[in-house]
PyMOL commands that place a pseudoatom at each C-alpha (Angstrom):
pseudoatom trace, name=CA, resn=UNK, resi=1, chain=A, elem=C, hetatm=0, pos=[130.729, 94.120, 96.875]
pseudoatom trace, name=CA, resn=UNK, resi=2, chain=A, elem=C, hetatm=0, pos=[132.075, 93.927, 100.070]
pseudoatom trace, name=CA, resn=UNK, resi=3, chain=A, elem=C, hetatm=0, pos=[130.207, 91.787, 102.655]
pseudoatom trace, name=CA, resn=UNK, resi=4, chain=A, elem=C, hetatm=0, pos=[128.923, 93.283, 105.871]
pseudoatom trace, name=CA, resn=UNK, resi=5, chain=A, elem=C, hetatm=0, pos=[127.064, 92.383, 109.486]
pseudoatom trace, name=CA, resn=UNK, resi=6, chain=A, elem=C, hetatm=0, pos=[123.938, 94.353, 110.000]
pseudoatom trace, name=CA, resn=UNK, resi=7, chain=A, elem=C, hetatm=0, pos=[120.848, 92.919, 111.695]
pseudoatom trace, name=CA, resn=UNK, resi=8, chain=A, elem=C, hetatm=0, pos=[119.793, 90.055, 109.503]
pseudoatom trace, name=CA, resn=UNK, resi=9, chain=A, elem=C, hetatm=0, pos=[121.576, 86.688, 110.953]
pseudoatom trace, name=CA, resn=UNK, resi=10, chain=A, elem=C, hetatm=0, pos=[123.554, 86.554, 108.166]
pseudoatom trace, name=CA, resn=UNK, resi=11, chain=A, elem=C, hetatm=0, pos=[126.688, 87.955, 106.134]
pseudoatom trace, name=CA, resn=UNK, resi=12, chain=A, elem=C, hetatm=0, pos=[125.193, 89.925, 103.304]
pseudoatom trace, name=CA, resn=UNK, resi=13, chain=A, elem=C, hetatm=0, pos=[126.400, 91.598, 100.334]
pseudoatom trace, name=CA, resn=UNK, resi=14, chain=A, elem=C, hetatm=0, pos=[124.245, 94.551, 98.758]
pseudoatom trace, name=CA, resn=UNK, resi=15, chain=A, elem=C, hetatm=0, pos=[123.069, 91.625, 95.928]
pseudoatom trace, name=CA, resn=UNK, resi=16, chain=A, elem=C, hetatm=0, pos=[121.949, 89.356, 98.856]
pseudoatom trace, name=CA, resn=UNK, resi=17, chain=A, elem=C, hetatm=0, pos=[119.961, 92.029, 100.585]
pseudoatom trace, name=CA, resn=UNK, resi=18, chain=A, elem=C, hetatm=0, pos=[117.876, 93.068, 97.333]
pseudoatom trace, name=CA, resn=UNK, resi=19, chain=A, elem=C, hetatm=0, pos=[117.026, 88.980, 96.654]
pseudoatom trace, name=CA, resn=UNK, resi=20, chain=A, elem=C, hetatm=0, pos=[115.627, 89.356, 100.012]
pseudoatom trace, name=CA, resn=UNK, resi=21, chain=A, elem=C, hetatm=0, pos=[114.183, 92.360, 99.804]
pseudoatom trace, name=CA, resn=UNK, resi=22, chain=A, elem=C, hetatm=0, pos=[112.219, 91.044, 96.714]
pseudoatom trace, name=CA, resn=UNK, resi=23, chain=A, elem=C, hetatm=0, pos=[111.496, 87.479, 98.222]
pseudoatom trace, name=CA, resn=UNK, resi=24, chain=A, elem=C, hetatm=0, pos=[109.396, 89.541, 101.214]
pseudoatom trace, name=CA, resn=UNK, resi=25, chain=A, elem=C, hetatm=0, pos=[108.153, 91.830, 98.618]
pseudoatom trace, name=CA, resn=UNK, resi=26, chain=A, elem=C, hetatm=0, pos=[106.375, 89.206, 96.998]
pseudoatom trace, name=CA, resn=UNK, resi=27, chain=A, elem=C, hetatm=0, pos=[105.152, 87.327, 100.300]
pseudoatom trace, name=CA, resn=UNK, resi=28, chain=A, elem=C, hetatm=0, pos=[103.662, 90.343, 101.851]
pseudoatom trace, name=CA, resn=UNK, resi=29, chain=A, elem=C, hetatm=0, pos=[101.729, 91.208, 98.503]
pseudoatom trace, name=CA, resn=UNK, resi=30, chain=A, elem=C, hetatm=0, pos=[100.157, 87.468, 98.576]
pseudoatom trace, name=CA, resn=UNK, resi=31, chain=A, elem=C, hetatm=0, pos=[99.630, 87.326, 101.878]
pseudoatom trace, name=CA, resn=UNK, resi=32, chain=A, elem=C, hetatm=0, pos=[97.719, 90.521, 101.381]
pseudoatom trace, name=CA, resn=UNK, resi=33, chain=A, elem=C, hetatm=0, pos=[96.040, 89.823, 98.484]
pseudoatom trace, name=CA, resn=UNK, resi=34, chain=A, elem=C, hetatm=0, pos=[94.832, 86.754, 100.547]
pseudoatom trace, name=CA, resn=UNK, resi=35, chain=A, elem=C, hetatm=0, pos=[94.158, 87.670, 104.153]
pseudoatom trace, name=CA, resn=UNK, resi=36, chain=A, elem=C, hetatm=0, pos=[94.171, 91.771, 103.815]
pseudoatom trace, name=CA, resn=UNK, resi=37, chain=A, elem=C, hetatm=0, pos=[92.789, 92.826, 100.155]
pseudoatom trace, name=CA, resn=UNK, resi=38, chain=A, elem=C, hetatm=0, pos=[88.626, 93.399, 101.379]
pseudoatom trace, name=CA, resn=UNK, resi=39, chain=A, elem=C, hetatm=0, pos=[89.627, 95.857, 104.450]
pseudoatom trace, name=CA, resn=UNK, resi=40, chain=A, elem=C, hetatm=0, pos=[92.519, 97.526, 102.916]
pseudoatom trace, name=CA, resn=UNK, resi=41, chain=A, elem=C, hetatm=0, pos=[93.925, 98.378, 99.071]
pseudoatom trace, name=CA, resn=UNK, resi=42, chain=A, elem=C, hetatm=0, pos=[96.631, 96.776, 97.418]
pseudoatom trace, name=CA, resn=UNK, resi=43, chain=A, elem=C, hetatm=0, pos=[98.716, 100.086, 97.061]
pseudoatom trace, name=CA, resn=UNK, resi=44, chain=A, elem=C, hetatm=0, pos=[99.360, 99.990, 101.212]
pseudoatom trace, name=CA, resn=UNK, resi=45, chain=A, elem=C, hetatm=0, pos=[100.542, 97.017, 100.791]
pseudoatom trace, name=CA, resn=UNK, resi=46, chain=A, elem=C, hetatm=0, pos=[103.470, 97.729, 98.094]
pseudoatom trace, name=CA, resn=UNK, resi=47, chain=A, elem=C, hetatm=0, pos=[104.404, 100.943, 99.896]
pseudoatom trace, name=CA, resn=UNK, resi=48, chain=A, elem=C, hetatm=0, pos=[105.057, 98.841, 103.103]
pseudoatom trace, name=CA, resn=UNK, resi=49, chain=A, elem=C, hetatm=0, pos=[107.148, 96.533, 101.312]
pseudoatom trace, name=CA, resn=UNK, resi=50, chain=A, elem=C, hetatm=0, pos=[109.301, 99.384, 99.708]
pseudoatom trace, name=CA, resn=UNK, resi=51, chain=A, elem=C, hetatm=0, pos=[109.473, 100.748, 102.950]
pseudoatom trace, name=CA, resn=UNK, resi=52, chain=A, elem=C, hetatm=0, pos=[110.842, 97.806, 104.699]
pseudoatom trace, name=CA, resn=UNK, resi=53, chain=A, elem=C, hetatm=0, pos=[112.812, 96.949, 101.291]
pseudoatom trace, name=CA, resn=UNK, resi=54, chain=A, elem=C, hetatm=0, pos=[114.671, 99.817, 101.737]
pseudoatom trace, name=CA, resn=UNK, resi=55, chain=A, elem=C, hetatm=0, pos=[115.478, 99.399, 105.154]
pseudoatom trace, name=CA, resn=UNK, resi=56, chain=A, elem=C, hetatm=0, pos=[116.638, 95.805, 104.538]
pseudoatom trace, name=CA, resn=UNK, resi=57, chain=A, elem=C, hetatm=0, pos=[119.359, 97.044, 102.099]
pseudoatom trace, name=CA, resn=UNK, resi=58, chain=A, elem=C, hetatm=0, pos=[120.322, 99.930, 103.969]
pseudoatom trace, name=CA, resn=UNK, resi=59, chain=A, elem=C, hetatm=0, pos=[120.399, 98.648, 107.115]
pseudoatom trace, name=CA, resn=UNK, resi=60, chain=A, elem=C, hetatm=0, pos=[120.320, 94.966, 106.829]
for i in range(1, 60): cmd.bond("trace and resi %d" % i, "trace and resi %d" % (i + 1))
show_as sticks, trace
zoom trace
């Protein structure tokens, strides 16, 4: 896995971006389930972290 510059601060590889991608996966969902989970359902919450998942490891 070859590393490459994209817009995190960092030198990734494609292993690096998924840990991340996981480690905000699971802070968004308990920051939601704390702050978010009377207003809004749990569901928006895991589609916004795939979305920006996916970006991270595209992208990132």
């Amino acid at each position: 896995m070859a590393e490459r510059n994209g817009f995190l601060p960092i030198r990734t590889n494609t292993f690096d971006r998924v840990f991340i991608s996981v480690v905000l996966f699971i802070a968004i969902s308990l920051f939601w389930m704390r702050f978010l989970e009377p207003h809004a359902p749990l569901w928006v919450s895991t589609l916004l972290s795939a979305i920006l998942g996916q970006w991270i490891i595209r992208k990132g």
